[in-house]
FIGU-712637 format. One line per field, with one value per residue: x, y, z of N, C-alpha, C in turn; residue in three letters. Coordinates in Angstrom, 1 decimal, decimal comma. Example, Ala and Ser with C-alpha at 12.3 -4.5 7.8 and 13.67 -1.06 7.14 Angstrom:
BEGIN
n.xx = c(13,2 / 12,8)
n.yy = c(-5,7 / -2,2)
n.zz = c(7,8 / 7,1)
ca.xx = c(12,3 / 13,7)
ca.yy = c(-4,5 / -1,1)
ca.zz = c(7,8 / 7,1)
c.xx = c(13,2 / 12,9)
c.yy = c(-3,3 / 0,0)
c.zz = c(7,8 / 7,9)
resn = c(ALA / SER)
END
This chain:
BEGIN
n.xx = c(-20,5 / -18,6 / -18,4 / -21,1 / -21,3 / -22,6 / -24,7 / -25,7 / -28,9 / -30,9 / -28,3 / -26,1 / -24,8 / -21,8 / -20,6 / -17,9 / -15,9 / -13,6 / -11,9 / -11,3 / -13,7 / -14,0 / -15,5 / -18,4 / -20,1 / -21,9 / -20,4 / -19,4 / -21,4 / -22,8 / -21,3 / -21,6 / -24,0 / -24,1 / -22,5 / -24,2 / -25,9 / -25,2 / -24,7 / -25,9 / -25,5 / -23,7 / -20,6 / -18,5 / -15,4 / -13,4 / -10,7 / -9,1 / -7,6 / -4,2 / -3,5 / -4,5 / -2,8 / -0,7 / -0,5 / -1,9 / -1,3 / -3,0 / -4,5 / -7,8 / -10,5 / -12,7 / -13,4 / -12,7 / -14,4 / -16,9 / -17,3 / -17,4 / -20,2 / -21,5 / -21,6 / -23,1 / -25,6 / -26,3 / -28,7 / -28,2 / -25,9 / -24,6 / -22,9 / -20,2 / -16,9 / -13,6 / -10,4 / -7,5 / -4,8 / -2,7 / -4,1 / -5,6 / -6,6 / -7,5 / -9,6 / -11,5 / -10,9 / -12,1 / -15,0 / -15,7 / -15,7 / -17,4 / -16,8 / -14,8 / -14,7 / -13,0 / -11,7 / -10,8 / -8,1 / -6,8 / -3,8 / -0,7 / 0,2 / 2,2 / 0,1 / -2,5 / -1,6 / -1,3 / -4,2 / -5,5 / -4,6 / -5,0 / -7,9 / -8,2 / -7,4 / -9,4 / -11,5 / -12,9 / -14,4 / -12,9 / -13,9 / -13,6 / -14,2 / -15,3 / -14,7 / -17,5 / -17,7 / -19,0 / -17,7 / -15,7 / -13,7 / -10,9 / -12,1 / -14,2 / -12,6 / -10,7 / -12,2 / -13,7 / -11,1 / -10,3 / -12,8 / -12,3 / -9,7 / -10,3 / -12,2 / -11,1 / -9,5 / -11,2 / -11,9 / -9,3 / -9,2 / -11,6 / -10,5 / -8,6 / -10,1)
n.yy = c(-185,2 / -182,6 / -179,9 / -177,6 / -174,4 / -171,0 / -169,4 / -166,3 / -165,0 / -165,4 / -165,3 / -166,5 / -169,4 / -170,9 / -174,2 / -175,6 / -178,5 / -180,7 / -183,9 / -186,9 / -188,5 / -191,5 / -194,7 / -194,2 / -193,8 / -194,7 / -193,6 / -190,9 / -190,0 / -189,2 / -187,6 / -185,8 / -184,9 / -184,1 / -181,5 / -180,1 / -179,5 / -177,6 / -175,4 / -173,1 / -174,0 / -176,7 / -177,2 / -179,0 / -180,3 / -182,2 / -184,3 / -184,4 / -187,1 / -187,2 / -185,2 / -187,2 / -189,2 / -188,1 / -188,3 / -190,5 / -194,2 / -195,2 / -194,5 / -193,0 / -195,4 / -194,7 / -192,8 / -188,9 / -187,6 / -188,6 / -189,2 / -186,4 / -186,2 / -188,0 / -187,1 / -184,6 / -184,9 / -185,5 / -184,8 / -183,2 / -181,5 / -178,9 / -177,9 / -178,4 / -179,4 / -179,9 / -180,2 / -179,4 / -179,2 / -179,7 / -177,9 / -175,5 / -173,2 / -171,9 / -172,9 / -172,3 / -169,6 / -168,9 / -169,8 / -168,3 / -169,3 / -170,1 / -172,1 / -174,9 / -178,0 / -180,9 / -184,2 / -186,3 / -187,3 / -185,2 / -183,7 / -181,6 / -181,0 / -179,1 / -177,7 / -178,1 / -176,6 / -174,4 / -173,5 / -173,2 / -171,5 / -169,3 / -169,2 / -168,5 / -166,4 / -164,3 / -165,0 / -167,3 / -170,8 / -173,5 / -176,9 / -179,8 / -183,4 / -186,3 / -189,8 / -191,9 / -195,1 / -197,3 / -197,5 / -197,4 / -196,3 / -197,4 / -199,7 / -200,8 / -201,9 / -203,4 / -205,4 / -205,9 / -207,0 / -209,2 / -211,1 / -211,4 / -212,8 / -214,8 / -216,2 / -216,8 / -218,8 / -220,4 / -221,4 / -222,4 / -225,0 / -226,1 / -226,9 / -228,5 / -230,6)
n.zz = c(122,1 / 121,8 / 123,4 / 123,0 / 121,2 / 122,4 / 120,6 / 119,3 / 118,8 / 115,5 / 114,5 / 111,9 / 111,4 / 110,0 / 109,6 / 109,5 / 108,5 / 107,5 / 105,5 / 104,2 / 103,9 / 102,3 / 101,7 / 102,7 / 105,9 / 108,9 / 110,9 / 109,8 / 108,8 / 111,3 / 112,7 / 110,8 / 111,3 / 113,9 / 113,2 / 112,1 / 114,9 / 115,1 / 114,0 / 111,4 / 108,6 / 107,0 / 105,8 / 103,8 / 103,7 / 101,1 / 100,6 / 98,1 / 96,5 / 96,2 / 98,5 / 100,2 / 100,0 / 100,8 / 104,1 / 104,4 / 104,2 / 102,1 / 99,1 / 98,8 / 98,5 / 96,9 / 94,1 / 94,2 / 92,6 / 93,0 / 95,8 / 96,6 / 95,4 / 96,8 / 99,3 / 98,6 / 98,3 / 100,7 / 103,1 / 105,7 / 105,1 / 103,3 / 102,0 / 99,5 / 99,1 / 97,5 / 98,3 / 97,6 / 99,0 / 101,8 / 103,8 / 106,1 / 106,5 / 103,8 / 103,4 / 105,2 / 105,3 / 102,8 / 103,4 / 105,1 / 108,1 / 110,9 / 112,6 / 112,9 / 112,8 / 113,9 / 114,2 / 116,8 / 116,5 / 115,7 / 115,3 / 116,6 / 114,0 / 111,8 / 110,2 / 111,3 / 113,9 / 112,9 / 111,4 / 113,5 / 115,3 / 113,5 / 113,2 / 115,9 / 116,5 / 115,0 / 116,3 / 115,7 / 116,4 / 117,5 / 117,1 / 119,3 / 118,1 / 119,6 / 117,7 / 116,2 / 117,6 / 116,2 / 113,7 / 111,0 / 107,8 / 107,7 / 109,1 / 107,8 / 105,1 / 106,1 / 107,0 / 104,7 / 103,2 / 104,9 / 104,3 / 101,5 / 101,7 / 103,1 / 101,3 / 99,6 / 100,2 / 101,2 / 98,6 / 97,6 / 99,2 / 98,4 / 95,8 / 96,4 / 97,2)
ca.xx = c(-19,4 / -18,0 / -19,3 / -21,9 / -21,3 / -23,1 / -25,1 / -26,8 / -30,3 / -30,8 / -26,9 / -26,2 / -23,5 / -21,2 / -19,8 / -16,6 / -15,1 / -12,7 / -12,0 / -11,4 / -15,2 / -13,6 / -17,0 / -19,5 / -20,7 / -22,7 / -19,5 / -19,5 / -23,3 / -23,1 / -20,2 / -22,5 / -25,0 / -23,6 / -22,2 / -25,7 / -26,7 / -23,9 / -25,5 / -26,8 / -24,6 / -22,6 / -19,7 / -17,8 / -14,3 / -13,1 / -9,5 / -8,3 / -6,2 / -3,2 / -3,7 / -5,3 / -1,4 / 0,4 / -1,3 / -2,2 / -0,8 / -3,0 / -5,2 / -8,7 / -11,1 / -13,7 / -12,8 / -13,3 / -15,7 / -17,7 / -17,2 / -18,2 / -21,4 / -22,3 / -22,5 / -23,9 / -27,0 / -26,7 / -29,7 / -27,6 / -25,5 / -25,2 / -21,8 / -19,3 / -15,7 / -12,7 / -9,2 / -6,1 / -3,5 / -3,1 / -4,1 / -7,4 / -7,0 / -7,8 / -11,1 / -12,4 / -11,3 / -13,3 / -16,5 / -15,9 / -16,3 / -17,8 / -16,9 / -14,5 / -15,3 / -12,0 / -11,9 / -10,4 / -6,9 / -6,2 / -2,9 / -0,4 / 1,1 / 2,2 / -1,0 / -3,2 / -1,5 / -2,0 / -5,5 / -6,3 / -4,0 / -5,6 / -9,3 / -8,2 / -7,4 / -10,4 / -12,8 / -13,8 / -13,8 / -12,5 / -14,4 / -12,7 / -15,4 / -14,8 / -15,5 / -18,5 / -16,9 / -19,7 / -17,2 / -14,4 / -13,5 / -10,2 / -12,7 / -14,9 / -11,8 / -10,3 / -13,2 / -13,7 / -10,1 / -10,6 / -13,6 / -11,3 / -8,7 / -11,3 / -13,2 / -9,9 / -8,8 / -12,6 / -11,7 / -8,6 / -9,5 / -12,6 / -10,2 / -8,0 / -10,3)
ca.yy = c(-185,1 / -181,5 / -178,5 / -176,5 / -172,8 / -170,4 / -169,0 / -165,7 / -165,7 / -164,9 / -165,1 / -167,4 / -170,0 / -172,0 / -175,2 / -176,6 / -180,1 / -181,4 / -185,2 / -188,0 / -189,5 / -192,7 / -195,8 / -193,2 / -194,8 / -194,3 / -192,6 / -190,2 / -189,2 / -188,7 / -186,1 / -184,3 / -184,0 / -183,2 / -180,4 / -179,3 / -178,9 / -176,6 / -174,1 / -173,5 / -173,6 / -177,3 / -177,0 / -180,0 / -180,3 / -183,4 / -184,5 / -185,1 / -188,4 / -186,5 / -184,7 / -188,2 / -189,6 / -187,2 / -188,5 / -192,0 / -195,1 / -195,8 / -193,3 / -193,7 / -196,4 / -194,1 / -191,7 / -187,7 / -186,8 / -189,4 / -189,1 / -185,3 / -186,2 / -188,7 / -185,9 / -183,3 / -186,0 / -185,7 / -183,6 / -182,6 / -180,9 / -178,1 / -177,2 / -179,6 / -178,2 / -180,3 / -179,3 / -180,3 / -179,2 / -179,7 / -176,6 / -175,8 / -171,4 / -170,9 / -173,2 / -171,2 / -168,4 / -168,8 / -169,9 / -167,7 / -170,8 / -170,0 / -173,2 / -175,7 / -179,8 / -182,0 / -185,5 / -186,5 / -188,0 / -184,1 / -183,1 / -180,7 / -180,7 / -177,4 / -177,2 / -178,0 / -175,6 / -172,7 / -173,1 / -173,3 / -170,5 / -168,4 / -169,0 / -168,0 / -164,6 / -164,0 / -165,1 / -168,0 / -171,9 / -175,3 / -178,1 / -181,6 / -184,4 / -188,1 / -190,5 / -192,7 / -196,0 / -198,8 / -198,5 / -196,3 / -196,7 / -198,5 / -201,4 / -201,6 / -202,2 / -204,4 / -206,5 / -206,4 / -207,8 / -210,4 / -211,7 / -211,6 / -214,1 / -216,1 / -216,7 / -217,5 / -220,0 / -221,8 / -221,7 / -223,0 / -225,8 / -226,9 / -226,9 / -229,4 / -231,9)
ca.zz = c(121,2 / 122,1 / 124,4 / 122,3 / 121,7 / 122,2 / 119,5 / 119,3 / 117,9 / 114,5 / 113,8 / 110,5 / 111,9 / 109,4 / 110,3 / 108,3 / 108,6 / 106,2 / 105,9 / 103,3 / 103,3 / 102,0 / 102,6 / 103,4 / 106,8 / 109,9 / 111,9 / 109,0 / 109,5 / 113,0 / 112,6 / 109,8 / 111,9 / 114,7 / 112,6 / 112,0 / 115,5 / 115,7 / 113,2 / 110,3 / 107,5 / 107,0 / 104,5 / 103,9 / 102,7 / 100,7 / 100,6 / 97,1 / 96,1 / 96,4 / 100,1 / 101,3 / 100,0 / 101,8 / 104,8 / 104,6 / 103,3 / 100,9 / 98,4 / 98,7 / 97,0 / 96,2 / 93,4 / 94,7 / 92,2 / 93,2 / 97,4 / 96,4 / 94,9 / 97,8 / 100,4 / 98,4 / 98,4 / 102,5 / 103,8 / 106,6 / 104,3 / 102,9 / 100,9 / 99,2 / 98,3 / 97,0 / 98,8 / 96,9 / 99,6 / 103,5 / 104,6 / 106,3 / 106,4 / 103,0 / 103,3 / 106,2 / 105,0 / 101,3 / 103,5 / 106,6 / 109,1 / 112,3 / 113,9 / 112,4 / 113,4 / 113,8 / 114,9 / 118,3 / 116,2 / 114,9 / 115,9 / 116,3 / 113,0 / 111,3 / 109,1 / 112,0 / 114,4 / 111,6 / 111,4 / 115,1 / 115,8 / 112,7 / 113,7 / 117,4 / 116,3 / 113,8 / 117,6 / 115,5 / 117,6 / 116,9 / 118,1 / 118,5 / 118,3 / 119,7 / 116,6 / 116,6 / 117,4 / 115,3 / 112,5 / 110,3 / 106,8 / 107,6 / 109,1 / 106,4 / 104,2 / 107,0 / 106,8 / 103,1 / 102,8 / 105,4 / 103,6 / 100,6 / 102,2 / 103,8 / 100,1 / 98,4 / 101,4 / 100,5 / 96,6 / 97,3 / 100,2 / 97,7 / 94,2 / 96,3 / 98,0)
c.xx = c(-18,4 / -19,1 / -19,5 / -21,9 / -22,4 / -23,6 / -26,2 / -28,0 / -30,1 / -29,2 / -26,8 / -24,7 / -23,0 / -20,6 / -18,9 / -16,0 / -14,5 / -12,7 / -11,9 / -12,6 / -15,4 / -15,1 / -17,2 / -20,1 / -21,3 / -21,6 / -19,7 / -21,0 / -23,4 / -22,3 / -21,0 / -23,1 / -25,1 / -23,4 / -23,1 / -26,5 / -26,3 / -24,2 / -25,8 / -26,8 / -23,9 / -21,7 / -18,7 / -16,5 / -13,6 / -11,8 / -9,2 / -7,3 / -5,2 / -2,4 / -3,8 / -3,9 / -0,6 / 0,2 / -1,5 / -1,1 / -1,0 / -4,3 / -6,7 / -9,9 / -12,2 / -13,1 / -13,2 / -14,2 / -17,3 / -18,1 / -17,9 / -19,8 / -22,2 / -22,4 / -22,4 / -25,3 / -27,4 / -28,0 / -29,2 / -26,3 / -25,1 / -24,2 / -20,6 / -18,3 / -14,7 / -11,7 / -8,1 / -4,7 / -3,6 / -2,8 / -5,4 / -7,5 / -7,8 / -9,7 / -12,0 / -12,2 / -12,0 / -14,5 / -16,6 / -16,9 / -16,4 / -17,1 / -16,4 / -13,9 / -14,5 / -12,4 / -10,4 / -8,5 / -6,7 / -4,9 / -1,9 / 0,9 / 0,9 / 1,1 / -2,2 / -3,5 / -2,1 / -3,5 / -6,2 / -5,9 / -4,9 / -7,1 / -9,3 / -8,5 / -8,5 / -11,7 / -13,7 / -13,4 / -13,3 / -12,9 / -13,9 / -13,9 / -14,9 / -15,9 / -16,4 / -17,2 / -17,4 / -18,6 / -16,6 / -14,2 / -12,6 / -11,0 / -13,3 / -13,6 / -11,2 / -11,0 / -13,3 / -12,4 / -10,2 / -11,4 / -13,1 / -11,0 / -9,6 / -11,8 / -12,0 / -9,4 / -10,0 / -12,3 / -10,2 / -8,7 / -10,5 / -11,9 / -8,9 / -8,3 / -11,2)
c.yy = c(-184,0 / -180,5 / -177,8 / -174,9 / -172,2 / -169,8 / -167,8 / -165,6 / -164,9 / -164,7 / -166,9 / -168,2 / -171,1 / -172,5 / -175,6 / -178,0 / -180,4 / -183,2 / -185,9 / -188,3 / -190,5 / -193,5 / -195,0 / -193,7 / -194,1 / -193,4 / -191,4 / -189,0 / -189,0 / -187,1 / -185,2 / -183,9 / -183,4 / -182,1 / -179,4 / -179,2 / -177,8 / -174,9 / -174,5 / -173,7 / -174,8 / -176,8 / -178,0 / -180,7 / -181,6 / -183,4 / -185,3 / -186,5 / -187,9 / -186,2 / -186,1 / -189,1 / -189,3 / -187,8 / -190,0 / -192,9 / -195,5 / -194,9 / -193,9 / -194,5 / -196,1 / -192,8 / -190,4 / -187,3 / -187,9 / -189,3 / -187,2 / -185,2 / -187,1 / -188,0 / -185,0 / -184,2 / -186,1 / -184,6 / -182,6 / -181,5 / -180,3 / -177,2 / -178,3 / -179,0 / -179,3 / -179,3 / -180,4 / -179,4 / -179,0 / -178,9 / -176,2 / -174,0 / -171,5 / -171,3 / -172,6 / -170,2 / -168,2 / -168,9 / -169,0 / -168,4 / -170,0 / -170,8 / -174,2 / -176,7 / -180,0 / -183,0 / -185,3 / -186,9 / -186,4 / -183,7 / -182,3 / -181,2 / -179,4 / -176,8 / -177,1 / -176,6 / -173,8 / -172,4 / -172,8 / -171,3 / -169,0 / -168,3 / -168,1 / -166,5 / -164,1 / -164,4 / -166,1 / -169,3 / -172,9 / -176,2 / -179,7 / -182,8 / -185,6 / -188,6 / -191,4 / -194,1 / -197,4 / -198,4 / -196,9 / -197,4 / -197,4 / -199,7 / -201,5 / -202,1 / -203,5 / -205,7 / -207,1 / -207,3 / -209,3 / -211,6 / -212,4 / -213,1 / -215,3 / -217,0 / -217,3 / -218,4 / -220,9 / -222,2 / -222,7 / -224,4 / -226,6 / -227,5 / -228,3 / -231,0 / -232,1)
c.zz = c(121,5 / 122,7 / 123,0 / 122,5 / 121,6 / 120,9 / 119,8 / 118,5 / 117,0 / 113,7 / 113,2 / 110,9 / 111,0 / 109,6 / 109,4 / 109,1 / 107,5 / 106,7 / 104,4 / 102,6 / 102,6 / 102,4 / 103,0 / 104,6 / 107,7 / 110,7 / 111,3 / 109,3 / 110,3 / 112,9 / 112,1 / 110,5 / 113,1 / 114,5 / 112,7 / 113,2 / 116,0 / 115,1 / 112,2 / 108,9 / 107,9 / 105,7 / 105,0 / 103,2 / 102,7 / 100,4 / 99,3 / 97,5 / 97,0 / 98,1 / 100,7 / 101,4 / 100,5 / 103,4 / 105,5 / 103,8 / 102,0 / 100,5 / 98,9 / 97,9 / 96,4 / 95,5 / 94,2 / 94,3 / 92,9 / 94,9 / 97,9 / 96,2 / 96,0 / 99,1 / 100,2 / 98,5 / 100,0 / 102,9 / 104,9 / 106,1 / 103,1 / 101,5 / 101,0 / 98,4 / 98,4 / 97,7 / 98,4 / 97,6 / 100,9 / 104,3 / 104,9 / 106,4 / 105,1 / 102,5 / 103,9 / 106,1 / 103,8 / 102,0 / 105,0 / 107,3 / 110,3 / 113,5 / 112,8 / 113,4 / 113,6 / 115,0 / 116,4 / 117,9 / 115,2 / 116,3 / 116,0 / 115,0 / 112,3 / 110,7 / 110,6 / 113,1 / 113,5 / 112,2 / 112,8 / 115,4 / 114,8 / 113,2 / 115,3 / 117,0 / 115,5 / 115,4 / 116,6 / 116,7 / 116,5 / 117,7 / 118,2 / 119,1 / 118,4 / 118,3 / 117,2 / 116,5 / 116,8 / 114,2 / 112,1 / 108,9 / 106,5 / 108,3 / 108,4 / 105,7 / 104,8 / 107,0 / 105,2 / 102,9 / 103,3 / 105,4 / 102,8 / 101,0 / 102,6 / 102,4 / 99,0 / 99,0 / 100,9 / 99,2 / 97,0 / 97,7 / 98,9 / 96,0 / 94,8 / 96,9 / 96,6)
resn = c(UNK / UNK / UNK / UNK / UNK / UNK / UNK / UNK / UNK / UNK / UNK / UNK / UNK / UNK / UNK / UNK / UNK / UNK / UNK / UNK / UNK / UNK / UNK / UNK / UNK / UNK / UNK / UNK / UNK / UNK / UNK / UNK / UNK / UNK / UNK / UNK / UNK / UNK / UNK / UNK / UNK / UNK / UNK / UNK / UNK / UNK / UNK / UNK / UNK / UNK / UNK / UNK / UNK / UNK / UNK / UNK / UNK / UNK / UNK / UNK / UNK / UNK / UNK / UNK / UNK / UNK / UNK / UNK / UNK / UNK / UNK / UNK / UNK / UNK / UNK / UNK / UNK / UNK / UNK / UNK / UNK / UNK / UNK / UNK / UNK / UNK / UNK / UNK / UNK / UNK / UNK / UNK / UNK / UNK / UNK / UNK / UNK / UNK / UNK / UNK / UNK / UNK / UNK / UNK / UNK / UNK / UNK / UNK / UNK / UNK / UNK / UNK / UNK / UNK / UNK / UNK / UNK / UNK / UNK / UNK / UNK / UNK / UNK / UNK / UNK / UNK / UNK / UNK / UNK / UNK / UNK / UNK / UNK / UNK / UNK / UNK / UNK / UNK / UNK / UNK / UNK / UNK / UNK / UNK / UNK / UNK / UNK / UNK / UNK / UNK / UNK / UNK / UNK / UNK / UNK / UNK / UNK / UNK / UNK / UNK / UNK)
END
């Protein structure tokens, strides 16, 4: 996924990732635990409605309190924090992050730049991780819809023969 840093022994290393976590799925769990072979401290930041609107097209279909509560239940991690605006300093600076995760589609936009640039100077890293590619939360949705259409094309097809 990403070149492994160094780690000296006995030093306490916290990982941050932010992210949506929309359909909790197997890509999702790979990342965690990736996270966790990275040190020893995850912390995992969830992207409010709001943030995930700024962002995306469309909000996401699992409420936040609820997308909160489904990976604090992860074994793989270890800290679960709500962020309601798209900025990633003041998360890593509340959990003083060792090593903050981003996916392979992070880019330079002004929030992103910040944080990169802010950890540089603090001698923390930033690791960018290729996604697992069995599956992402716009194909489950993608799929669920295309079910949809398919199951209303049978209703309709069987309501007219």
């Amino acid at each position: 996924m990403g070149a492994e840093p160094s780690l000296a022994k006995g030093e306490n290393m916290l990982i941050y990732t932010v992210g949506t976590f929309d359909l909790l799925h197997v890509g999702h769990l790979a990342l965690l635990e990736y996270c966790g072979s990275l040190g020893d401290t995850v912390a995992v930041g969830v992207a409010a409605d709001s943030v995930v609107s700024s962002y995306k097209p469309n909000a996401p279909v699992i409420p936040l309190d609820q997308r909160l509560e489904m990976l604090m239940a992860l074994k793989c991690v270890d800290i679960v924090r709500p962020y309601y605006k798209l900025e990633y300093i003041s998360g890593c600076n509340a959990l003083n992050a060792d090593i903050f995760v981003v996916g392979e589609d992070w880019g330079a936009k002004p929030h992103n730049i910040a944080v990169e640039a802010h950890l540089k100077a603090k001698g923390k890293k930033v690791v960018k991780i290729v996604y697992d590619l069995r599956t992402s939360s716009t194909q489950i949705k993608n799929t669920a819809i295309a079910q949809r259409h398919r199951n209303i094309e049978r209703a309709t097809l069987c309501e007219i023969s």
